[in-house]
N, C-alpha and C positions, 0 to 999 in steps of 0.2 A: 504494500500500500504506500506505495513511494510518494505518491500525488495526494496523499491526505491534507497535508499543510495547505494545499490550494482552497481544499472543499471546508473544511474544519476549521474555524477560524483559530490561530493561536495555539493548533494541535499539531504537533511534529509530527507522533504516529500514534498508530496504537497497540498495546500489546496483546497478539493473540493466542488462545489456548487453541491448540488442535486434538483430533478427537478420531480417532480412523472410522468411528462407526457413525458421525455427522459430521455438519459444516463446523466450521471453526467458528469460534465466540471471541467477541472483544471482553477482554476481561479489564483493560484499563486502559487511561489517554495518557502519553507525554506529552508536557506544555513544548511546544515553540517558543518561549521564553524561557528563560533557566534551565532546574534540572525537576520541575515536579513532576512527580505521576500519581494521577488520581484514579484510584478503582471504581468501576463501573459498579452501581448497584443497582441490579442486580448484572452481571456478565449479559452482554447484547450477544445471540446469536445472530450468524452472520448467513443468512438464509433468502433465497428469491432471489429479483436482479439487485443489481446494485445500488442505484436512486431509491429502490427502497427502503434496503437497509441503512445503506447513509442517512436515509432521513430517521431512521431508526436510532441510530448512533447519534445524531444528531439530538431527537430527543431525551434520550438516555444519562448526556452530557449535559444538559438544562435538569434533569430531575437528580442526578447523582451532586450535581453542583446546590440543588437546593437543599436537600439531605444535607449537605453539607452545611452549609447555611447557619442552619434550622441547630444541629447541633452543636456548631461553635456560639450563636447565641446563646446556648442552655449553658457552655464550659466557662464562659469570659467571664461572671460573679463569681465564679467558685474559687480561681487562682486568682495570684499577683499577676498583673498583665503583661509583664515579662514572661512569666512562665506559658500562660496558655497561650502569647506569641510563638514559642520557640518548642511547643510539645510536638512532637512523635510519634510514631507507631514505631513497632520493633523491629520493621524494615528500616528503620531510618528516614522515612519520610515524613513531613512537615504533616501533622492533622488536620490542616487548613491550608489549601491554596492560598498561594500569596492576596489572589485580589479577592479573596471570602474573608480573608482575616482581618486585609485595609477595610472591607465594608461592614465587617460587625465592629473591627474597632471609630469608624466614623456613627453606624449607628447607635450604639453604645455613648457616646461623646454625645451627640447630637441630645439624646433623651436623658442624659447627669444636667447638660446646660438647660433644656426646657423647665428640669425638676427644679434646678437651683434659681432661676428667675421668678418661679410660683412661691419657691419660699424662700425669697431671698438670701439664698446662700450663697452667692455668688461667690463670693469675696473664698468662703471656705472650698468651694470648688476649686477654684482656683488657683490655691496653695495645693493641691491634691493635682492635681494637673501640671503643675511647674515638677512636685515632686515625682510623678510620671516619665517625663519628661528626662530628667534629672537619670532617670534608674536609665532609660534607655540609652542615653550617652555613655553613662557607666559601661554597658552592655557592649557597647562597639570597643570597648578597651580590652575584652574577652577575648579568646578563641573562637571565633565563630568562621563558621561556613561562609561561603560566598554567598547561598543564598539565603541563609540567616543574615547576612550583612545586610543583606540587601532590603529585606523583608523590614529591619530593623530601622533600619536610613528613612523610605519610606514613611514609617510610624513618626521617626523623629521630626519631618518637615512638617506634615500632618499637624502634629502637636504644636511646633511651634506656631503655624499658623494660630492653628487654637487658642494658644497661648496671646496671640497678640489680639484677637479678635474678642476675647474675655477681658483685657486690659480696656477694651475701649468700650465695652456693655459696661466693667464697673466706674468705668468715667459718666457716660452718659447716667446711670443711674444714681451718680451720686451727685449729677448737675441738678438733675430733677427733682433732687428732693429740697434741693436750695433752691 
C-alpha cells in the first residue's frame, strides 16, 4: 500500500495482519508525521474492491481517533499533566496521538478558564497555569524522545499563549471593577 499517504490524509501506511484462510486486516495507521502508530479498533478487514474498503479505513480512523479522544479526556484529571502527556502502552507508544492530546489539553484549558471567570478565580488559575507551564520547560531538560520533544514544545507555546491571554482577562477584569 505504497500510495496510502496520497489517499489517507497524514497516514504513511498501514500495518497489516495476514491470515492465509482470509483477506488481510489493517490492524493499525502510521502517522506521516513522526513516529506514531495508532491501532485500529477494532482491526479493519481489508475485503471487496478497494474504494471500498478505503473508505472503510477511512472510517475506522475517525472512530479509532474518537475512542481515542473520549478516553484521554477520562485520563487528563487523574494524573499530573506531565505525566498523562508522556504515558504509554508497553509497546512504547504514546497513549494519545500527538494532535488528540494538543486537543484535550486545549479542551481541558479552554473549560479550567470558562470555570475560573464564573467564579472568579482567575487570578488562582493562573498561578496553576504558569506553574504548568513551569513543569513543562523543566520536562524538555529531560531525556526525552524526539517525539516526546516535540509533543512537549507544542504544549509549551500553547501554554504560553494561554499564559499571556489570562494576563490580559485578569487586567480587563480588574479594570472593570474600578
Amino acid at each position: 500500500m505504497r500510495h496510502i499517504n496520497k489517499v489517507l490524509l497524514a497516514t504513511a501506511s498501514l500495518r497489516l495482519e495476514s491470515s492465509s484462510a482470509s483477506k488481510p486486516r489493517a490492524i493499525s495507521f502510521i502517522s506521516g508525521v513522526g513516529e506514531e502508530q495508532v491501532d485500529f479498533e477494532p482491526a479493519v478487514s481489508l475485503e471487496g474492491k478497494v474504494e471500498f474498503y478505503m473508505h472503510t479505513i477511512l472510517t475506522a480512523q475517525r472512530d479509532t481517533l474518537q475512542k481515542n479522544l473520549e478516553r484521554s479526556q477520562k485520563r487528563y484529571p487523574l494524573r499530573p499533566r506531565a505525566e498523562w502527556l508522556l504515558e504509554s502502552n508497553p509497546a512504547g507508544y504514546s497513549l494519545d496521538p500527538a494532535q488528540i492530546a494538543i486537543l484535550v489539553a486545549s479542551i481541558q484549558s479552554v473549560m479550567v478558564i470558562e470555570g475560573a471567570m464564573d467564579n472568579n478565580t482567575l487570578v488562582l488559575y493562573s498561578d496553576r497555569q504558569k506553574q504548568d507551564l513551569i513543569d513543562l520547560v523543566r520536562l524538555t531538560q529531560t531525556n526525552l524522545k524526539g517525539s516526546e520533544r516535540q509533543r512537549v514544545m507544542c504544549l509549551i507555546t500553547m501554554d504560553a499563549h494561554t499564559r499571556d491571554i489570562l494576563g490580559k482577562l485578569i487586567k480587563e477584569v480588574s479594570v472593570d471593577k474600578n
